[in-house]
C-alpha positions as CSV (number, residue, x, y, z in Angstrom):
1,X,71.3,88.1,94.0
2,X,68.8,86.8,96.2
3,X,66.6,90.4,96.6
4,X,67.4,91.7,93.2
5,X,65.1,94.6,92.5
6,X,62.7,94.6,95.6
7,X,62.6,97.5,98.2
8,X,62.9,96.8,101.8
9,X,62.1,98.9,105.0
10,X,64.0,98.4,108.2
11,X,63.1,99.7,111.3
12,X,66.3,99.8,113.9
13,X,68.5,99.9,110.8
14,X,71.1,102.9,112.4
15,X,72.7,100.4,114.5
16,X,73.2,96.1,115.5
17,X,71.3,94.2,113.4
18,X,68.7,96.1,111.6
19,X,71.8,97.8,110.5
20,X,73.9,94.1,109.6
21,X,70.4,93.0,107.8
22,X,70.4,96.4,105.6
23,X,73.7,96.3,104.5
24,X,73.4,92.6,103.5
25,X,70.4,93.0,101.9
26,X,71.5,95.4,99.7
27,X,74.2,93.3,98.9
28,X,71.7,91.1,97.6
29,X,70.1,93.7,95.7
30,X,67.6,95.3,97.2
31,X,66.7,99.2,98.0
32,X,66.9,99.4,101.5
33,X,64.7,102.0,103.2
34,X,66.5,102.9,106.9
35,X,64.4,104.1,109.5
36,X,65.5,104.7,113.0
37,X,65.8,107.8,115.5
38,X,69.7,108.0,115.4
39,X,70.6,110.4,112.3
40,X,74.6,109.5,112.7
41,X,73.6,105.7,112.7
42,X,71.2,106.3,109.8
43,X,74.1,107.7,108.0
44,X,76.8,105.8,108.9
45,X,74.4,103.2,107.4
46,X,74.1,104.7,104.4
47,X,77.4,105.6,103.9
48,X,78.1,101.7,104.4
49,X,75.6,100.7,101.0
50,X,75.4,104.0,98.9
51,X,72.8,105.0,96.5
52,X,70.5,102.1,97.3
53,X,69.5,103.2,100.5
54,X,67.3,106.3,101.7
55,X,67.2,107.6,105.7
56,X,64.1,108.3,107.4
57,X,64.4,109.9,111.2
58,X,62.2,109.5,113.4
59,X,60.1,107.7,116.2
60,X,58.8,104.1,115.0
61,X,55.9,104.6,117.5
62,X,54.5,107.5,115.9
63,X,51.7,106.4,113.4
64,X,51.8,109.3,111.3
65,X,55.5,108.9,110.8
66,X,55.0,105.1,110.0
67,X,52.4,105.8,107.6
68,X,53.5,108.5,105.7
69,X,57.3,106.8,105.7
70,X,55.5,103.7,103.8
71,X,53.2,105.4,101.7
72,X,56.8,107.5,100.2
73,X,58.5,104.5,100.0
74,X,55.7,102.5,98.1
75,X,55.6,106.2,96.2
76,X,58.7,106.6,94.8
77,X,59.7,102.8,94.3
78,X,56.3,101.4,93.4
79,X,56.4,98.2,95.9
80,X,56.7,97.3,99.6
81,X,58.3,93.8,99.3
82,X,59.4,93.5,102.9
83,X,59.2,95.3,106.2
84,X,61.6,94.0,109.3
85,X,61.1,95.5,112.3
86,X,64.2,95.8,114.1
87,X,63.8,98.4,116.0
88,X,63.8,97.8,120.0
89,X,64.4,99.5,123.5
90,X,64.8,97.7,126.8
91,X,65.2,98.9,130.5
92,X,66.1,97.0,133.6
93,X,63.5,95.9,136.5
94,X,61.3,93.5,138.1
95,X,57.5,93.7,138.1
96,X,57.9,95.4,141.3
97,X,60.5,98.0,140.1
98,X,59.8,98.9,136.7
99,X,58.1,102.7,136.7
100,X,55.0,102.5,134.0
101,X,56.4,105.3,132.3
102,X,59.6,102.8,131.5
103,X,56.7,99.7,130.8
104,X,54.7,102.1,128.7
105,X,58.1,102.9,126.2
106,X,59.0,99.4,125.9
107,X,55.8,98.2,124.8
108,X,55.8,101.6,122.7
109,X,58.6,100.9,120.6
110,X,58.8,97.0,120.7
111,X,55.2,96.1,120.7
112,X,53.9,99.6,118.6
113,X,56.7,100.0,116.7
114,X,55.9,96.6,115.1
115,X,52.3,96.8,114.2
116,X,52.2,100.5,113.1
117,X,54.6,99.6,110.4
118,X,52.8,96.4,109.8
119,X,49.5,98.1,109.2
120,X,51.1,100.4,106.9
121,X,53.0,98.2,104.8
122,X,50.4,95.5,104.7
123,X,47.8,97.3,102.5
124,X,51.1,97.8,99.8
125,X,51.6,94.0,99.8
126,X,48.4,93.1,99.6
127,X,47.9,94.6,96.1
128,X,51.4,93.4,95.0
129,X,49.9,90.0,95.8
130,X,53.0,89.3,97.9
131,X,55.4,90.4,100.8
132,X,57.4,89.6,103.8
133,X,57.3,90.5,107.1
134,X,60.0,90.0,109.9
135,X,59.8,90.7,113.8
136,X,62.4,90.5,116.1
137,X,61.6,89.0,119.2
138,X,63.8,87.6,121.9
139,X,65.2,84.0,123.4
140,X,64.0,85.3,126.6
141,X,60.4,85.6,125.4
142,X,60.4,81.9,125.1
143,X,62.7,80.9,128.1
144,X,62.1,84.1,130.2
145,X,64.6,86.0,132.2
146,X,65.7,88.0,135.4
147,X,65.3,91.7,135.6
148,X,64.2,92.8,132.4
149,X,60.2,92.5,133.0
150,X,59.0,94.9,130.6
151,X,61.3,94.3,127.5
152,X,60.5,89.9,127.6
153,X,56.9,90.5,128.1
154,X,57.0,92.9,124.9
155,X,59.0,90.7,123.0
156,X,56.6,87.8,123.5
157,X,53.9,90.0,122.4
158,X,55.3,90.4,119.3
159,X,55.3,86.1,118.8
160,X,51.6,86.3,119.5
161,X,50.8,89.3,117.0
162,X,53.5,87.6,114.3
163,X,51.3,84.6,114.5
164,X,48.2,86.1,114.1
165,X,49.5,88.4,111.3
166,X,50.7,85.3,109.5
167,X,47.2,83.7,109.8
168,X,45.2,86.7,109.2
169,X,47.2,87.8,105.5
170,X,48.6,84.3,104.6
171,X,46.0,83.7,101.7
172,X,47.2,87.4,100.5
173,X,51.0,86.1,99.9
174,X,52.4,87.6,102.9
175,X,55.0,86.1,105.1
176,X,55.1,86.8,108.3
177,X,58.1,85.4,110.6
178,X,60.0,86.3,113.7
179,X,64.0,85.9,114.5
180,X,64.6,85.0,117.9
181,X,68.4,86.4,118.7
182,X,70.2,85.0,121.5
183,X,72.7,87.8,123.3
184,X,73.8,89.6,120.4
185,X,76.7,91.9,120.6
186,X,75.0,94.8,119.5
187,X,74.3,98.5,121.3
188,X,71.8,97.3,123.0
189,X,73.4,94.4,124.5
190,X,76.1,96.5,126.4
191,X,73.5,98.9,127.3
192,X,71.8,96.3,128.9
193,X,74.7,95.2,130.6
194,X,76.1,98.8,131.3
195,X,72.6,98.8,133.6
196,X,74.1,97.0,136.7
197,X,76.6,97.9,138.9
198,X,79.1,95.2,138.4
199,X,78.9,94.2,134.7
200,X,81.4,91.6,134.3
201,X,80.0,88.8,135.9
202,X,76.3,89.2,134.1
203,X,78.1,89.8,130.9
204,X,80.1,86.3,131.8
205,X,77.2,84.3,132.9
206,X,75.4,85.3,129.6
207,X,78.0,84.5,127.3
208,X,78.1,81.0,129.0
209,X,73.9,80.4,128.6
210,X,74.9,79.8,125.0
211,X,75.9,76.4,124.2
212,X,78.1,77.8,122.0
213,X,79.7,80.0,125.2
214,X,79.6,83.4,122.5
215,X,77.6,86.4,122.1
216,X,76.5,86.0,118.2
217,X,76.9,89.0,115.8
218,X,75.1,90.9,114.0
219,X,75.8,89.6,111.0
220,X,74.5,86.6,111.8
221,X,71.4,87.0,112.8
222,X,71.1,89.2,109.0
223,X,71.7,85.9,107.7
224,X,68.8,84.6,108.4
225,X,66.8,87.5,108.4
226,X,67.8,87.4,104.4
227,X,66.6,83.8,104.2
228,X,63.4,85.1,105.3
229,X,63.5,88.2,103.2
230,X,64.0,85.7,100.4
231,X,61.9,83.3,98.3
232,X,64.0,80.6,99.3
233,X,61.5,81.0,102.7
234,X,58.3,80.6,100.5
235,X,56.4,78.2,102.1
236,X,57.8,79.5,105.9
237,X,55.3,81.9,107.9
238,X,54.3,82.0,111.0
239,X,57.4,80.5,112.5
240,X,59.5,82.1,115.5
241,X,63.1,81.0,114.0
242,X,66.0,81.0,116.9
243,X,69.3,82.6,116.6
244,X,70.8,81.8,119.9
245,X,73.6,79.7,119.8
246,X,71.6,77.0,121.5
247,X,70.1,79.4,124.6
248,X,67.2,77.3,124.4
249,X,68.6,73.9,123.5
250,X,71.2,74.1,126.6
């Protein structure tokens, strides 16, 4: 098993793919650590692994929540050995039409919600000598997007503070990588969708931006996600690794 005996915190993981990556990767062995503000997700994730995962509520923007939630962890299991981030929020809008409050919770959760658990689980790492970090950013950060202002401009925030976080803590042993999902079916996928008035036709025309002309799953964006989790992604950091059934080769 790849992640035999490490202990993993994931952000996001009551639902899409923070909750696909947790239940994989304690298939692979690991403790998994859920965090998210959905209790029924958190459980229904935990009822999908068992023993080898805890449930911590709450808001991934709040800094006392992310620290104290790391510290326990690092606490009662005695390591940090990776953090994914997969926690996210999106609303609709132009830079014209999206209210600040709405541009203030995006960055919040995507942006925030990133480097408060970075900064907590960081320090951890460092005196294990080794760790691995992954963000989840977008295919739309890199190839932009209509109508969804606030949520690509966080998302390509968090390539610019991966990179730096993979440059500033590389000599310490950590990793740190981001996935870059295509459309994903996942909550926040229909959500998205569920925005406009007549969903069909975005839903179509998104589904046919892929080369591949599917939304990916979950479970495959996990799959990657374990590779990074992994040592078989020793000598990777600092990359933004695409899973977007060729958004951005099309």
């Amino acid at each position: 098993m790849r992640l035999e005996g490490r202990v993993a915190i994931i952000t996001g993981g009551g639902s899409g793919i923070g909750q696909a990556s947790a239940i994989l990767f304690a298939q692979e062995g690991a403790f998994v650590a859920l965090v998210d503000r959905d209790e029924a997700g958190l459980r229904a994730t935990r009822d999908a692994i068992g023993a080898t995962a805890s449930i911590h509520q709450g808001d991934v923007a709040d800094a006392a929540f992310a620290q104290a939630t790391v510290d326990e962890i690092a606490t009662r299991h005695g390591r940090v050995d990776v953090l994914m981030t997969s926690a996210g929020f999106s609303v609709g809008g132009t830079v014209l039409t999206t209210d600040p409050a709405d541009w203030d919770a995006v960055f919040r959760t995507n942006v925030g919600g990133t480097w408060l658990w970075a900064r907590a689980a960081i320090p951890h790492m460092q005196r294990q000598g080794k760790g691995s970090i992954i963000t989840l950013t977008s295919q739309l950060a890199v190839a932009g997007g209509k109508g969804n202002t606030a949520y690509i401009a966080a998302k390509g925030a968090i390539i610019s503070l991966t990179q730096t976080m993979a440059v500033d803590f590389a000599t310490d042993g950590i990793r740190v990588n981001a996935i870059a999902p295509g459309a994903i079916d996942t909550p926040l996928l229909r959500r998205s969708f569920a925005r406009h008035a007549d969903p069909e036709p975005i839903r179509d025309a998104s589904r046919n931006r892929h080369a591949m002309k599917r939304f990916g799953q979950a479970e495959e964006v996990a799959q990657t996600a374990l590779h990074l989790a992994s040592d078989a992604s020793s000598f990777t950091t600092g990359t933004v690794m695409p899973v977007d059934g060729g958004w951005l080769a099309a």
